[in-house]
Every structure is written in C-alpha cells, then in structure tokens.
Phi, psi and omega in degrees: 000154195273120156328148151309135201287143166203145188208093272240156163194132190264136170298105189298155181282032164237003185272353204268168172277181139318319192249038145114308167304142167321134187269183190288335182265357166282003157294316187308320161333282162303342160303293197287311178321301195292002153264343169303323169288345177253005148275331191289247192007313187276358188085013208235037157300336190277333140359291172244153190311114049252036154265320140245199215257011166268161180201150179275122185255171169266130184258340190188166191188121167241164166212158177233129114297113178238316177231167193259181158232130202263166203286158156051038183251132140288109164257141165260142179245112167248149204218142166219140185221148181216172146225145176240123180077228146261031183264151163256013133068110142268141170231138210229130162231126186269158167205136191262102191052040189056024185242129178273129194266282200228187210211162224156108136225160177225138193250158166228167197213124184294120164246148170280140237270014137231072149046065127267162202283175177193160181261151185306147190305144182321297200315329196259339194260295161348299180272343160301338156298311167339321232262170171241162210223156140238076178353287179286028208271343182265137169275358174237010165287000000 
C-alpha cells in the first residue's frame, strides 16, 4: 500500500483577504494543486486531459473551516482517494505544523471532452487500489 499523499505551499500574500487570512475559496484552489500533483507523483497524468480527451469533472465539493491561515504559512495538503463506481471521492486535511486549518472533500466523475460521464481508465482504477482510505478521516464527515 502507498503512503499518504501530501503536498506543501507556502501561503502567497495574493491568497489572502482585506482581513489578512486566507480567503475561503482558495482552499478549493489548494485541493486541486495537491490533487493535480498526486497524479503526476502517481503516474497518472497521462490519464487526464490534455493527454487524452477524459477529465475528472467535479460533481459536488465541501470545505471545513476550523483555524485560519496567514501570508507566509507553510501548508501540507494531505489527500486520500477511492471509488465507487466512476464516481471518484477525494478527501483533504490542510494542515499548519500539523494543526489542521480546514478540511476538504471532493467528488468527481471521468467525462469525456463533450463531458459525458465515462469510466475512469483501467490504469487509474487499478492504481485506487492501491492508494490507502480511512473511513474516519475527515472530522466533519
């Protein structure tokens, strides 16, 4: 089984608000870099578009706020993923020194480039076996 995937950023001053903090919609932002980065890492770029013509679309998306994050904060994306079906499941713990800031999941569905569902590739279904799941990993699920 694979380690959990993590994947660091330092917060830039454009990610941030009028009141200093990260704003909220840039965690979604940080989600798809760390999973775009856990594909590459995983081999599985080739997977997705623009090497072929599937892409993962997003069907649904949550975020948890719990503590806030500041200009020049070094963050870990830690990530986990499964599937049922063609549906794909991600789960996100963002965390500051190992104090968890916000929480994150997102579901997806492989579409085709005129975004009918389609099923994720053998290659990709293949390597989720792999990947390791905690049921109980998001604290607000």
């Amino acid at each position: 089984m694979l380690p959990v995937f993590s994947y660091q950023r330092r917060v830039a001053f454009s990610d941030t608000d009028a009141m200093g903090v990260v704003h909220h919609a840039n965690y979604l932002r940080f989600c798809e870099e760390a999973r775009v980065a856990w594909m590459r890492e995983r081999g599985l770029s080739s997977t997705h578009y623009p090497r072929t013509d599937k892409v993962l679309a997003v069907l649904n998306y949550s975020v948890w706020h719990h503590k806030p994050a500041f200009f020049e904060d070094l963050l870990t994306v830690r990530l986990q993923v499964n599937s049922t079906g063609a549906r794909i499941r991600f789960l996100y713990s963002i965390l500051k020194e190992e104090i968890v800031v916000a929480q994150a999941e997102t579901l997806h569905i492989p579409v085709d480039k005129d975004l009918r569902p389609v099923r994720p590739s053998p290659e990709f279904l293949k390597h989720l076996e792999s990947e390791p799941w905690t049921e109980t990993w998001l604290l607000n699920s």
